[in-house]
C-alpha positions in Angstrom: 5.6 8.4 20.1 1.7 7.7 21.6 -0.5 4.9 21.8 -3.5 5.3 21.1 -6.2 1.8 22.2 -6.7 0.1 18.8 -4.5 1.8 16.2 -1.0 0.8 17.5 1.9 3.2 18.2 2.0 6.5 16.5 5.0 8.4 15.6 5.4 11.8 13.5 8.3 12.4 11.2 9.2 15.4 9.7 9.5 16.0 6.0 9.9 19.2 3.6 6.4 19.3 3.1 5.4 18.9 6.8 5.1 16.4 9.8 4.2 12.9 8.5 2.7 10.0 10.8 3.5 6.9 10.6 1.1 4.1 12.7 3.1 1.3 13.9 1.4 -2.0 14.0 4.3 -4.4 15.2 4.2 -8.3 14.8 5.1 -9.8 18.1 8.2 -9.5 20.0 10.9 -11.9 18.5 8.9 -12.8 15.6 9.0 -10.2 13.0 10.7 -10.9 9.7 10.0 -7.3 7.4 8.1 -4.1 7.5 5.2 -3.7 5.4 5.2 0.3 4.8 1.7 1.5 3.4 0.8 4.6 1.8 -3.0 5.8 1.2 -4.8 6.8 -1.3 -5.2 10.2 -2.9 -9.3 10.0 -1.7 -8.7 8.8 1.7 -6.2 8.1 4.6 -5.3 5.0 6.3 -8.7 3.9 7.6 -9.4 2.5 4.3 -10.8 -1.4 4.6 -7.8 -3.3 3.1 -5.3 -1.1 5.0 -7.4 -1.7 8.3 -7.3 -5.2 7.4 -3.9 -6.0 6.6 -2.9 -4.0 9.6 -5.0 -6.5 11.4 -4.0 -9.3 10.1 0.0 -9.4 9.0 1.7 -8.7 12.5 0.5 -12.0 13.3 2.6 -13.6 10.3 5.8 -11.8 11.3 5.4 -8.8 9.0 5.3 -5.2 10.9 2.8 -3.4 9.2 3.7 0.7 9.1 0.8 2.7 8.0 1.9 5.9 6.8 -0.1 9.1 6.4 1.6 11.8 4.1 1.7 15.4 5.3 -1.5 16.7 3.5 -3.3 14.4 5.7 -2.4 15.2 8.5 -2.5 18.6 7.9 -6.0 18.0 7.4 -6.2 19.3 3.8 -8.5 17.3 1.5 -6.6 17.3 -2.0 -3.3 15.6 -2.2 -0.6 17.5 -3.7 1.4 16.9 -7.1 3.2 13.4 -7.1 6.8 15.0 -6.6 4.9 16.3 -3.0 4.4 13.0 -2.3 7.5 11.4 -3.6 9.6 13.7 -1.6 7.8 13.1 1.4 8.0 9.6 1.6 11.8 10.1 0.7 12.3 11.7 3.8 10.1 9.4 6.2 12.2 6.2 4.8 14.6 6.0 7.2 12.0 6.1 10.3 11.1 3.0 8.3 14.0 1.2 8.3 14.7 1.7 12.0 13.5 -1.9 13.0 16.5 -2.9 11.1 14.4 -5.1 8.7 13.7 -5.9 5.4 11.0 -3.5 3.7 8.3 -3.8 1.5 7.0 -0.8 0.0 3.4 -0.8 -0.8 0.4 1.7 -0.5 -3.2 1.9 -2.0 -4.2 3.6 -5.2 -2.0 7.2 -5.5 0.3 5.3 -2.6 0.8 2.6 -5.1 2.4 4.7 -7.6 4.6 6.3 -4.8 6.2 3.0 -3.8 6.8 2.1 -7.6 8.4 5.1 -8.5 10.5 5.4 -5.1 11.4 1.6 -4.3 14.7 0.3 -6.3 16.5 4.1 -5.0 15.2 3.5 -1.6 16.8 0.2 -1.3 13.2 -1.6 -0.9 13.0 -5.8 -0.6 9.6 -5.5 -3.0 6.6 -3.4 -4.0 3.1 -4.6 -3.0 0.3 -2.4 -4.7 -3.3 -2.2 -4.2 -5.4 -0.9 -6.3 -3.0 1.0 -9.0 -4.4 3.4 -10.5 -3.4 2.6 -14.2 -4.9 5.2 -15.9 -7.4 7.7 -15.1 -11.1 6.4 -15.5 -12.2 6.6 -18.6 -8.6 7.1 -20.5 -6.5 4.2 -21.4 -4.6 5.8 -23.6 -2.9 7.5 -20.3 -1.1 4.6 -18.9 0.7 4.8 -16.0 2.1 1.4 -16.5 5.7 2.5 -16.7 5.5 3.2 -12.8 4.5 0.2 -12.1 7.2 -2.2 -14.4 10.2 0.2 -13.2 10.1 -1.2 -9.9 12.6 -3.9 -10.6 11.8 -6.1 -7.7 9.0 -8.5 -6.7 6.3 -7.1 -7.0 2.1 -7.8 -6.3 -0.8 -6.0 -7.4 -4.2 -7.0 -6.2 -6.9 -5.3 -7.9 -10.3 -5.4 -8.8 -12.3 -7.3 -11.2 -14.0 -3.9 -12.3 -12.1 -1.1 -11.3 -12.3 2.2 -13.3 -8.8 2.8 -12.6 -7.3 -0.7 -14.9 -9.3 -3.9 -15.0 -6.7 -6.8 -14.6 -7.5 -7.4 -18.2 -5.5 -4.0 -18.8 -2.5 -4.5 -17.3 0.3 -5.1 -19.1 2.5 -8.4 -19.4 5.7 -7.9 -16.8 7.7 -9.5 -14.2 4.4 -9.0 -11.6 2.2 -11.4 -9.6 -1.4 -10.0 -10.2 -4.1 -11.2 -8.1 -7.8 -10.1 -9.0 -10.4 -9.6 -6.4 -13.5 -10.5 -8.7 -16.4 -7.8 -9.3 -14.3 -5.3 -6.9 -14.2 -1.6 -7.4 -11.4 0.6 -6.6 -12.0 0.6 -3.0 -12.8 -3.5 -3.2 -16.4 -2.8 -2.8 -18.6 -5.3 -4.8 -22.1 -5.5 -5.3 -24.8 -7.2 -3.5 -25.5 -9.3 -6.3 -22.2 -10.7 -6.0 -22.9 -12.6 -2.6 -19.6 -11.9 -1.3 -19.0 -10.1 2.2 -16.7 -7.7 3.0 -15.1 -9.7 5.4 -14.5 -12.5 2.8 -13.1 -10.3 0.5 -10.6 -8.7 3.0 -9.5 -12.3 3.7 -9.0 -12.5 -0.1 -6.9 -9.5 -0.1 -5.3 -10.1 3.5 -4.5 -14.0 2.3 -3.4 -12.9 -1.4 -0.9 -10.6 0.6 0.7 -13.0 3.0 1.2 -15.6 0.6 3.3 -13.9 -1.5 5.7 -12.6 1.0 6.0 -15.8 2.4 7.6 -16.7 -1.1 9.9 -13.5 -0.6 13.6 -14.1 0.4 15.0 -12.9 3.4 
């Protein structure tokens, strides 16, 4: 393991499709209650805003927040590979995961989101959080992905924005899911100027959304 000022403790864990990282951002000693482990997107790695954010923010409510780049990333390739790639990979990195001997929630953003929900309930997960999921690609309803996402069989929480491409929260389906919608928020929870909303505010949103509802988790 490193430490590198400002992005917590770094550790690298090999998988069959290369070295993963995971970035450790602990809650404080004798205070933390689960492991948040988040994937990344499929466009990005884990400097996206609401990862940033609830890495920020969570430690301070008890809840270890794990960042974890898949192998393509840091391999420094810039197209993720098939879904079984990414599965199998974060298979394989689980048990790093588990280490702190706590309870973990399995969560990631956009492609990460369909990772957890496919990989939760075999893993042995406490509940799924997912940000952004990608319920279909833009433009083509008719290709739901919603089976991922009401497999999961735990608690589960999907934030997602008011007017993303990817499944307005009109779309979803009804299931046993808390939904929270960030209003006028795109895939990446950017909104328009018009909509006089800051970043900031709408990472507290997301951040506040997020803590809530694993406060309402059991141990």
């Amino acid at each position: 393991m490193n430490t590198t000022p400002g992005t917590g403790t770094t550790e690298q864990v090999g998988t069959a499709a290369g070295p993963a990282r995971i970035t450790w951002h602990r809650a404080p000693s004798g205070t933390a209650r689960r492991v948040l482990a988040l994937g990344h997107g499929a466009g990005g790695g884990i400097g996206a805003r609401d990862l940033r954010a609830l890495a920020a923010a969570l430690p301070a409510d008890g809840i270890t927040v794990a960042l974890v780049e898949q192998p393509w990333r840091v391999a420094g390739k810039k197209i993720a590979p098939a879904p079984r790639t990414l599965d199998t990979a974060w298979r394989a990195l689980w048990p790093a995961l588990e280490r702190p001997g706590l309870p973990v929630i399995a969560a990631g953003r956009s492609a990460g989101a369909r990772v957890a929900c496919r990989t939760a309930r075999e893993l042995g997960a406490a509940a799924v959080l997912t940000l952004s999921f990608p319920l279909h690609p833009p433009g083509r309803p008719e290709r739901s992905r919603s089976a991922e996402l009401l497999g999961t069989g735990l608690p589960t929480l999907v934030v997602q924005g008011g007017n993303d491409p990817f499944g307005k929260p009109a779309e979803f389906p009804e299931g046993a899911y808390t939904l929270v919608e960030i209003p006028a928020a795109d895939h990446g929870f950017a909104v328009p100027a018009r909509a006089g909303v800051t970043e900031a505010e709408i990472m507290t949103t997301v951040t506040d959304a997020v803590r809530e509802w694993a406060r309402g988790l059991r141990e």
